[in-house]
N, C-alpha and C positions, 0 to 999 in steps of 0.2 A: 239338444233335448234337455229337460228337468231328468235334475238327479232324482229319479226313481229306484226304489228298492227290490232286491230279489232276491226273494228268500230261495237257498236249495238245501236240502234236505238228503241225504244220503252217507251211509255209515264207512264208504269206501273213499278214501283222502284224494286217491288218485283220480277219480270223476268229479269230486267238489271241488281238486284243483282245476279242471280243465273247464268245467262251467262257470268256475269263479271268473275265468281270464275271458271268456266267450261275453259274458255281460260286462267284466268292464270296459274291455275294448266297444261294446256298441256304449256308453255312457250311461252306463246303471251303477249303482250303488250295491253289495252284497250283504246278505249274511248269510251264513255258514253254520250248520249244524249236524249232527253225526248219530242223534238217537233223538228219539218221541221223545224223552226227558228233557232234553234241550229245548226242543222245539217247543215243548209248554213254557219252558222259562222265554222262550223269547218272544213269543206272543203276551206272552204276561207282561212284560216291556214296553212293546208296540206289536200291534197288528196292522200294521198300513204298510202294505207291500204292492209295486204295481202284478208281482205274479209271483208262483212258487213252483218251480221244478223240486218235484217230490219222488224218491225212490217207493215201489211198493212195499217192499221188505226190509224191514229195519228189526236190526238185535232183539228189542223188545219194543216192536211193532210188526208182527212178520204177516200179517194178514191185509196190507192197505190201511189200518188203523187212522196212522200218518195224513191219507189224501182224504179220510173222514176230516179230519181232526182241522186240516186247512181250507177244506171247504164251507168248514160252518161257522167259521172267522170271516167268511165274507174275502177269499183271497184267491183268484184265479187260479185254479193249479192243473200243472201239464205234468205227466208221468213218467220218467227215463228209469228204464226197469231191465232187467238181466231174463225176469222172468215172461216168457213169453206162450208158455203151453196153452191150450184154448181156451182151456176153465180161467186161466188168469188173468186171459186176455176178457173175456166175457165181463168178467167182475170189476176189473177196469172200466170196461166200456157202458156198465149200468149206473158209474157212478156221475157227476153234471161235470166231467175232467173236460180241459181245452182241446188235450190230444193226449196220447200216448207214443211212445219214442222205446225203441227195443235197446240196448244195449251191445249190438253187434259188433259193429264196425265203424272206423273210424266218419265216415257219412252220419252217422247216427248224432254227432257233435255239430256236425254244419247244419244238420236238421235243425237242433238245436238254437242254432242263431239265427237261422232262415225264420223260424215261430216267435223267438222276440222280435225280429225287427217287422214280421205281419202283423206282433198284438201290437207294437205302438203304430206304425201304418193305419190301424184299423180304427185309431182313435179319432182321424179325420176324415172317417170314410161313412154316409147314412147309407141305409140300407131300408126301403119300404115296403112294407108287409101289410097285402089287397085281401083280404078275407074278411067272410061276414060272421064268421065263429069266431066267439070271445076267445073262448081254450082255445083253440087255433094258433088266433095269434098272442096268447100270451105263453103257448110251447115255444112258438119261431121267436118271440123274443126273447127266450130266458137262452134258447139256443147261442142266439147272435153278440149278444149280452155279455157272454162267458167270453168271446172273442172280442170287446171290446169296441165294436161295432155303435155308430148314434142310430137308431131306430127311429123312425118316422111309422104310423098305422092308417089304413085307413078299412071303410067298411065296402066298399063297393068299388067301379070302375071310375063312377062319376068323380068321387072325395078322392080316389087314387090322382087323378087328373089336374085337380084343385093343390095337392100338393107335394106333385112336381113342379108347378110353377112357384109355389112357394120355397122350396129348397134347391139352392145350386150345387149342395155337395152331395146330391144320391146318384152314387153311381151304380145300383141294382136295384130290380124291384122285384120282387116275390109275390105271386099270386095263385090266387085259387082262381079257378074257374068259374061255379057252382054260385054265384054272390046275383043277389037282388041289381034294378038299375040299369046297370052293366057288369055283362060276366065279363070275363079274363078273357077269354078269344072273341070279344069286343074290343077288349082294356086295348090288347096290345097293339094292334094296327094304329089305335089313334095314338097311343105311344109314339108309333115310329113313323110317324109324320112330321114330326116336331126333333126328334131325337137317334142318332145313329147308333150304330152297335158298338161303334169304338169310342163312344159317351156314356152311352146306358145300357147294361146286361140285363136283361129279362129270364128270369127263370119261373117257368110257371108249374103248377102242382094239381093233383087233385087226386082224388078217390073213384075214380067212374072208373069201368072196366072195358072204355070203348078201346079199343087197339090203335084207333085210327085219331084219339086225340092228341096222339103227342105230334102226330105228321102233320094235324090244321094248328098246333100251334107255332112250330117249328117256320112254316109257310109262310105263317101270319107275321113274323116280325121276332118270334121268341127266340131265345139262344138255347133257353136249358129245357128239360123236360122230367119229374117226378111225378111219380108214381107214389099214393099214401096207400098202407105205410113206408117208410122208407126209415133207415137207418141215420143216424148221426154222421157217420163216416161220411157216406154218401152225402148225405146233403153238404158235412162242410168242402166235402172234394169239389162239388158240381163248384159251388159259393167262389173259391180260393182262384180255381180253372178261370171262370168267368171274368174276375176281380185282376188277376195275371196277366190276361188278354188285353184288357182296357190298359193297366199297367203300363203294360210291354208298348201299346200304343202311344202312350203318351211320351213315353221315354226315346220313341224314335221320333214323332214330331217336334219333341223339344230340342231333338239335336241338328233338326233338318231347320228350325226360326233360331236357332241359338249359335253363338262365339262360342267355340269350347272352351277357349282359356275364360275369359272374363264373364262370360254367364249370360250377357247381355244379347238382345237383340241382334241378328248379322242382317249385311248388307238386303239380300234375297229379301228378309220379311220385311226393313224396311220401306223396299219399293211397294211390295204387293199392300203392305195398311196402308202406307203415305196417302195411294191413291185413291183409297175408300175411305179414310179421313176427308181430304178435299175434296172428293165431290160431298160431303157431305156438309162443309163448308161454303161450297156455292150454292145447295139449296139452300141452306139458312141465312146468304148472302152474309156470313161470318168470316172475319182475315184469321189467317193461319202464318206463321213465321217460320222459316227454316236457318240453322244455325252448324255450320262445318268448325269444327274443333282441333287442332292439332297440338300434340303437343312438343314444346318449344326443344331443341337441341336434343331430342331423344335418341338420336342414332350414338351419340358421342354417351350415353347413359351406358348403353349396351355394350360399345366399345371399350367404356373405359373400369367398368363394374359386372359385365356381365350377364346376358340374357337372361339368368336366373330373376334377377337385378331389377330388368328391365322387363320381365311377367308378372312381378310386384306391384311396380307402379301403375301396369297398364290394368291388372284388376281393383289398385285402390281406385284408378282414376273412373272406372267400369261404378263402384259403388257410390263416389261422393255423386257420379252426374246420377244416377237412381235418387238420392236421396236430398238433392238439390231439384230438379224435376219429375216428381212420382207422378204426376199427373202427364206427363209430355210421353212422346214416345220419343225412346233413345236405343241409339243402338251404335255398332262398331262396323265402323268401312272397313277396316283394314289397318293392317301396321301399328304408326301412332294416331291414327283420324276417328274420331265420333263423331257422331249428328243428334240433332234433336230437332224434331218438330214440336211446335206450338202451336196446338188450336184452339180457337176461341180468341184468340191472343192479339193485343195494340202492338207495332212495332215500339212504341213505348215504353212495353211494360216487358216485354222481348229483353232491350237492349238493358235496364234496369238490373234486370236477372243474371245475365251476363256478364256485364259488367260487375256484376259483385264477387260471378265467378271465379272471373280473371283474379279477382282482388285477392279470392281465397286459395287458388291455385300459389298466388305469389307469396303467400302468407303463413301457409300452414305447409309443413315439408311433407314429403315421406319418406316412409320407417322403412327402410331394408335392414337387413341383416349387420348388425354393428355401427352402421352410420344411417344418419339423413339428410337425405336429398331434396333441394331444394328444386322441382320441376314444373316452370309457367306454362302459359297456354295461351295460343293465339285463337282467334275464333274471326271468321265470314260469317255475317246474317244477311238475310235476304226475305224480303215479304213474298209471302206466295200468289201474290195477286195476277200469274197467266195463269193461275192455276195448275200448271204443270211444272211435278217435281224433278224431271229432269232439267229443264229450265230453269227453275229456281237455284237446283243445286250448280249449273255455271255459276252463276250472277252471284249465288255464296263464296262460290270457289273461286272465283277473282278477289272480291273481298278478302278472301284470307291470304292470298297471296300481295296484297297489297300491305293489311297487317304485318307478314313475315319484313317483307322490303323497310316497313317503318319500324322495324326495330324488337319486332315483335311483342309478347306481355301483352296483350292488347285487343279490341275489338274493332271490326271495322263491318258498318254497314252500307252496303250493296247502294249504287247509284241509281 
């Protein structure tokens, strides 16, 4: 991540040390101040902070002064406070603060890390906000805003419609009901025709006092449900819940298509795209290439250096084939074996590619720990032209075993 700044604010050494260590460990940059005097001299400095954890009670700040004084610098601020009686909590809570964070117990710190690492999260996360009321939605913006959130608007169901397809990175959408066009318990079914709940959270809103419209929206497709008015709390709770679910989803599917050590693609998702690659390749009567990778003497790497050693090599080798084919899909069989598909692709321009690889395998070492190793790479290709990638991958995989036989370093393409 960019070194970004974090201002914190608090007159007790022993909580400025432990939030100092909480933001360098995630990759932030600090400054450190102990009284409202300070904190004027260091805005006077610089005011470009990505946020500021600000105590409410400071020596000669004892009334929130402080989270005034940071917020009209234009600098996100969340609150970690001792004082938590209800007047104080109130007066916190009227102010535009990101959160508030009590001072209790040791949780109250990991809280703490958990809201940095959702406000930078939140930087590549849109959020779209359906109302036909300007205030509307320029309240839901300044809310989302404070969190760090890209904001997308639209006025109706119709323009809500128009730009989903425009944007791939909204993963929630916010709506009223109430709107010209199309209302909301319109919007949302034709949402989720197109889009799942573990891609897009819908949380929809309104002011009616029917009882029975959060159950038709709930039905229709929606995840969340508000009632206006509703509190700040509340909506950022519903927002985070939603946003954690999708999360958490993605986080299990990336583990079930991914290698855990190397990052890359595993065997399993291989097969399932391979095969919706080429048929996609026989409608547009397009050649496709398949390509088996091994790399050369690697059991004698681990053997003689150590598996440590040999989880090095196998995620450089994981990055250079991403960054030599971004376009291909590549992924890991197992062991020391990669693959790559080529579609679109001449066996020409295949072997070419390849071929250069081998060249840079033999060329450019890697870096372990105190020494470098110099690890080549045998490669089988094979044109996809049965169509079927099981069958290709034999007719690779003799190829590469004819490679090893010839001495290996080397490419050899399929008969």
């Amino acid at each position: 991540m960019s070194k970004e700044k974090v201002l914190i604010i608090d007159d007790n050494k022993s909580i400025t040390r432990v939030v100092d260590a909480i933001a360098k460990k995630m990759g932030f940059l600090t400054a450190v101040v102990h009284s409202y005097r300070q904190l004027e001299q260091v805005i006077t400095e610089n005011n470009e902070f990505f946020c500021a954890c600000v105590d409410f009670n400071l020596p000669d700040a004892p009334n929130g002064e402080a989270i005034d004084f940071v917020i009209n610098q234009g600098i996100p601020a969340f609150v970690l406070t001792g004082q938590m009686d209800e007047q104080t909590r109130q007066t916190i809570l009227s102010k535009p603060v990101i959160d508030y964070v009590p001072k209790e117990t040791i949780q109250s710190f990991d809280y703490v890390g958990k809201l940095l690492a959702r406000l930078k999260a939140n930087e590549k996360i849109r959020i779209l906000i359906v109302d036909d009321s300007a205030s509307a939605r320029i309240h839901l913006r300044s809310m989302l805003t404070r969190h760090n959130f890209l904001i997308s608007e639209a006025l109706n169901g119709v323009e809500a419609l128009k730009v989903l397809e425009t944007y791939n990175d909204i993963k929630l959408v916010v709506t009223d009901n109430e709107m010209p066009v199309m209302t909301g318990l319109q919007l949302v079914p034709e949402i989720r025709k197109k889009y799942e709940h573990q891609k897009l959270a819908i949380i929809a809103i309104s002011s009616s006092n029917q009882s029975i419209l959060s159950a038709r929206f709930l039905k229709s497709g929606a995840d969340d449900y508000l009632s206006k008015p509703f509190s700040a709390e509340e909506f950022y709770t519903r927002i985070f819940r939603n946003l954690e679910f999708i999360e958490h989803v993605e986080e299990v599917q990336f583990a079930v298509d991914h290698d855990f050590l190397t990052k890359m693609h595993n065997r399993r998702y291989f097969f399932e795209q391979s095969d919706i690659i080429l048929n996609k390749m026989k409608e547009t009567d397009s050649n496709a290439v398949f390509a088996i990778l091994d790399l050369d003497h690697f059991k004698s790497v681990n053997d003689t250096y150590g598996h440590d050693a040999g989880d090095i090599i196998l995620v450089q080798t994981a990055k250079r084939l991403k960054q030599h084919f971004p376009e291909c899909l590549t992924a890991r069989l197992g062991g020391e074996e990669f693959c790559i598909l080529f579609p679109n692709t001449s066996s020409e321009e295949a072997i070419g590619r390849l071929e250069f690889l081998v060249h840079h395998f033999e060329n450019f070492e890697f870096e372990i720990p105190d020494k470098s190793l110099q690890v080549t790479l045998s490669i089988g290709m094979a044109d996809c032209s049965d169509g079927h990638i099981s069958e290709t991958m034999k007719r690779a995989d003799q190829a590469l075993y004819r490679a090893k036989q010839n001495g290996r370093n080397q490419l050899v393409e399929a008969n």
